[in-house]
Z-matrix of the N, CA and C atoms (Angstrom, degrees):
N
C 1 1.445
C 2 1.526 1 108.55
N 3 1.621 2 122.91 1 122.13
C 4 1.178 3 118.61 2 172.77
C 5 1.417 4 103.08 3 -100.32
N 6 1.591 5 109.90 4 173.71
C 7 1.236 6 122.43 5 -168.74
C 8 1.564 7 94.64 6 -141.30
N 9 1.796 8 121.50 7 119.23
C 10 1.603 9 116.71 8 158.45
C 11 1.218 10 92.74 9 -100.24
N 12 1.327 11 114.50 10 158.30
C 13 1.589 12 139.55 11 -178.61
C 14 2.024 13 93.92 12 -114.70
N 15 1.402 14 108.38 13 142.68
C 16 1.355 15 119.35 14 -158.64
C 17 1.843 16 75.28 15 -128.80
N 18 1.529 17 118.04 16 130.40
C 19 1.389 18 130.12 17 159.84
C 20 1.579 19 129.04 18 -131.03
N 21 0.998 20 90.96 19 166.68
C 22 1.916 21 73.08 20 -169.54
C 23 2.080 22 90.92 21 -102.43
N 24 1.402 23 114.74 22 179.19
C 25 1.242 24 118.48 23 170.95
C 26 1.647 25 132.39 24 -32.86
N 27 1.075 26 101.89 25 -14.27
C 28 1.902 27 118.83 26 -148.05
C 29 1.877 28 85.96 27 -113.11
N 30 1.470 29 108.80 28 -28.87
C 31 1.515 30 102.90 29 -168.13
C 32 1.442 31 107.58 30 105.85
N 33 1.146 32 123.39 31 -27.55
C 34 1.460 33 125.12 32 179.68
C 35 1.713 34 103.68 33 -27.99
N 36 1.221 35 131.27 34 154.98
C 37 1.272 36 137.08 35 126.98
C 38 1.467 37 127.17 36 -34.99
N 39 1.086 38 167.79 37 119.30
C 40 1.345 39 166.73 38 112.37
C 41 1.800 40 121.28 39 -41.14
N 42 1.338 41 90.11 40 -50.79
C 43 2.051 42 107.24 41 -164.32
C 44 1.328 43 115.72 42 178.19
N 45 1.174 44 77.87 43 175.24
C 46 1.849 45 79.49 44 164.64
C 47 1.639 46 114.07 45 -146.79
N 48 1.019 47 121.51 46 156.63
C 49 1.528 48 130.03 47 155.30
C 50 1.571 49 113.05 48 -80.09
N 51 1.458 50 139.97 49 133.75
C 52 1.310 51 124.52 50 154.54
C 53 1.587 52 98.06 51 -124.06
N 54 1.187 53 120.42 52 164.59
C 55 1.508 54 148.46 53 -161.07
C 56 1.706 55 98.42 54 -114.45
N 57 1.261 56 136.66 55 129.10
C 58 1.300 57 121.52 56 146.54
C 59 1.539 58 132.73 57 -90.03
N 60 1.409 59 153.24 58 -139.82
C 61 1.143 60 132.64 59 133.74
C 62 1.531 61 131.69 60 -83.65
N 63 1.273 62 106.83 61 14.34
C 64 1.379 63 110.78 62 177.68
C 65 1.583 64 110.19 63 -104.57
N 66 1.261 65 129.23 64 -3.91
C 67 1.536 66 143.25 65 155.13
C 68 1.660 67 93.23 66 126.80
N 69 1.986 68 126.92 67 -3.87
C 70 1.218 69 93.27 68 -151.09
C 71 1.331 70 98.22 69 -99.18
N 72 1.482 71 103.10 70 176.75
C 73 1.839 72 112.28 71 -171.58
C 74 1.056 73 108.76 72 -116.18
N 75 1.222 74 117.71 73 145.35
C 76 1.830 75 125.21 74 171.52
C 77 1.670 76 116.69 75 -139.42
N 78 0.827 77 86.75 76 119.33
C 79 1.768 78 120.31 77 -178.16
C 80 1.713 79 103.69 78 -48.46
N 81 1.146 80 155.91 79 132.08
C 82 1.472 81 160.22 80 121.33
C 83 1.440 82 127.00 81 -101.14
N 84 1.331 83 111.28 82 137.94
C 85 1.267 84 110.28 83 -169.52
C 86 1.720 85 102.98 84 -96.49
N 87 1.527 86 133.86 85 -172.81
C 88 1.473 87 128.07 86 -139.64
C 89 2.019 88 92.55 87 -99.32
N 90 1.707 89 103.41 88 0.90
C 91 1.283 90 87.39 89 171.11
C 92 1.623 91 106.91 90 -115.74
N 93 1.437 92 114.38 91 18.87
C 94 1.754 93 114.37 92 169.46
C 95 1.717 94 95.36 93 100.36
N 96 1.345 95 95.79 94 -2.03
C 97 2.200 96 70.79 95 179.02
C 98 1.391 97 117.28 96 -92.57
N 99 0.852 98 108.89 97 149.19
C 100 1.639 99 132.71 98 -169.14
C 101 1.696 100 112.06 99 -60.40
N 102 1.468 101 119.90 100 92.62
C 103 1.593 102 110.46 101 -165.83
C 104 2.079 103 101.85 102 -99.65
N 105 0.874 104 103.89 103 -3.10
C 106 1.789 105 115.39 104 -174.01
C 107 1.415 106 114.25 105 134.90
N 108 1.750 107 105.19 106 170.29
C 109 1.394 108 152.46 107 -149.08
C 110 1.184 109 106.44 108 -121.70
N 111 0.932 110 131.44 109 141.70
C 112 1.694 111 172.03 110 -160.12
C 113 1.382 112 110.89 111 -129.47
N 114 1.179 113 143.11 112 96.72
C 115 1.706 114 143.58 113 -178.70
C 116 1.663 115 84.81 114 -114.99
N 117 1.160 116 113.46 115 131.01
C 118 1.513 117 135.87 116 178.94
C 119 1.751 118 101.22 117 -98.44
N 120 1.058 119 107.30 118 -41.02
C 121 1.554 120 127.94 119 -160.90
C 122 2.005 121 85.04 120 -66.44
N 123 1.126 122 91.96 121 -54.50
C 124 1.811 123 90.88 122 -160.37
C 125 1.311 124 100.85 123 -96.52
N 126 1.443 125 123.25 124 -1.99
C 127 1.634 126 126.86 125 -177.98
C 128 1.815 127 107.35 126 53.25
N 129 1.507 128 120.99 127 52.54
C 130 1.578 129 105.87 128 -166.34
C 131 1.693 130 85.12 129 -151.74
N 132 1.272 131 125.80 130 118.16
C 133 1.759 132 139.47 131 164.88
C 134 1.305 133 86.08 132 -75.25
N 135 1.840 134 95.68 133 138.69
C 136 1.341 135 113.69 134 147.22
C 137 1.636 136 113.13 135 -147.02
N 138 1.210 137 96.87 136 163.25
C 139 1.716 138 115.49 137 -153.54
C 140 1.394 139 98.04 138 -89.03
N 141 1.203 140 121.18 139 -178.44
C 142 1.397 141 135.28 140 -141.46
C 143 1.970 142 95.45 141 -87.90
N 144 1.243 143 128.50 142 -7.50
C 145 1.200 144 142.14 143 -171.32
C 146 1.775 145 110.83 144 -114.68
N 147 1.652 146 103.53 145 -2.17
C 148 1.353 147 90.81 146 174.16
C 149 1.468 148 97.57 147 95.94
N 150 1.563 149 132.99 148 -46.10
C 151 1.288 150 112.75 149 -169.18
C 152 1.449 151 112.74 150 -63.41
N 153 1.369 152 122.98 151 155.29
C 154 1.583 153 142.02 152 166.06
C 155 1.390 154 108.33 153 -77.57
N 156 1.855 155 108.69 154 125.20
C 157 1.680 156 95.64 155 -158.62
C 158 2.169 157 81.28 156 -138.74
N 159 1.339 158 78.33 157 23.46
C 160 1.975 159 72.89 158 153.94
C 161 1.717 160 95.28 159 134.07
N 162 1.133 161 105.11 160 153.26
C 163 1.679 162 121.32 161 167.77
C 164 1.345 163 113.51 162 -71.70
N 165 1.242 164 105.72 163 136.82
C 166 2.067 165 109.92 164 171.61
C 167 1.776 166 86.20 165 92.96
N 168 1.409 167 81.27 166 175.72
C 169 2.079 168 86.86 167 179.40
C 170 1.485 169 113.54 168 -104.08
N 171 1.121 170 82.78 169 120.22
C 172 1.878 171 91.30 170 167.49
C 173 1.434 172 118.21 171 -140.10
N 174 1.663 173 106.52 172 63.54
C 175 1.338 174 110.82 173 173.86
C 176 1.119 175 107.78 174 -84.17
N 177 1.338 176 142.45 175 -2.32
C 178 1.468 177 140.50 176 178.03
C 179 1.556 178 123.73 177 -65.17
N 180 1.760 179 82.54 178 -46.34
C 181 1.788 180 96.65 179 160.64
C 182 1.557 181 139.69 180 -56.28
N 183 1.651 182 89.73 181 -19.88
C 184 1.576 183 107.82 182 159.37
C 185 1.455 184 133.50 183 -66.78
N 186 1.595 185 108.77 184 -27.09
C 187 1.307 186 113.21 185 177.30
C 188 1.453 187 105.39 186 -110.90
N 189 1.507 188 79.81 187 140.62
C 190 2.013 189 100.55 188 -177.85
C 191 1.614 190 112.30 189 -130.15
């Protein structure tokens, strides 16, 4: 399992991305909560509620 760390200009923390071994990704924000998923298999992000909030990955857009 890898882990990227997401920072803003200053260095702050923001999030992170982690990887599992099944390819999928999950989104966390800088206090550990769960903002969305990455399915590689189905190519479709979804947000912390389960909804599908676009094709391809854009969990990055999740963290602010």
């Amino acid at each position: 399992m890898s882990t990227q760390q997401i920072r803003d200009q200053k260095g702050h923390l923001l999030g992170t991305i982690s990887s599992s071994p099944n390819n999928q990704q999950n989104a966390r924000d800088s206090h550990g909560r769960f903002l969305g998923s990455y399915d590689p298999h189905t190519n479709v992000t979804r947000d912390a509620s389960g909804r599908a909030i676009g094709t391809g990955n854009s969990l990055a857009s999740l963290i602010r």
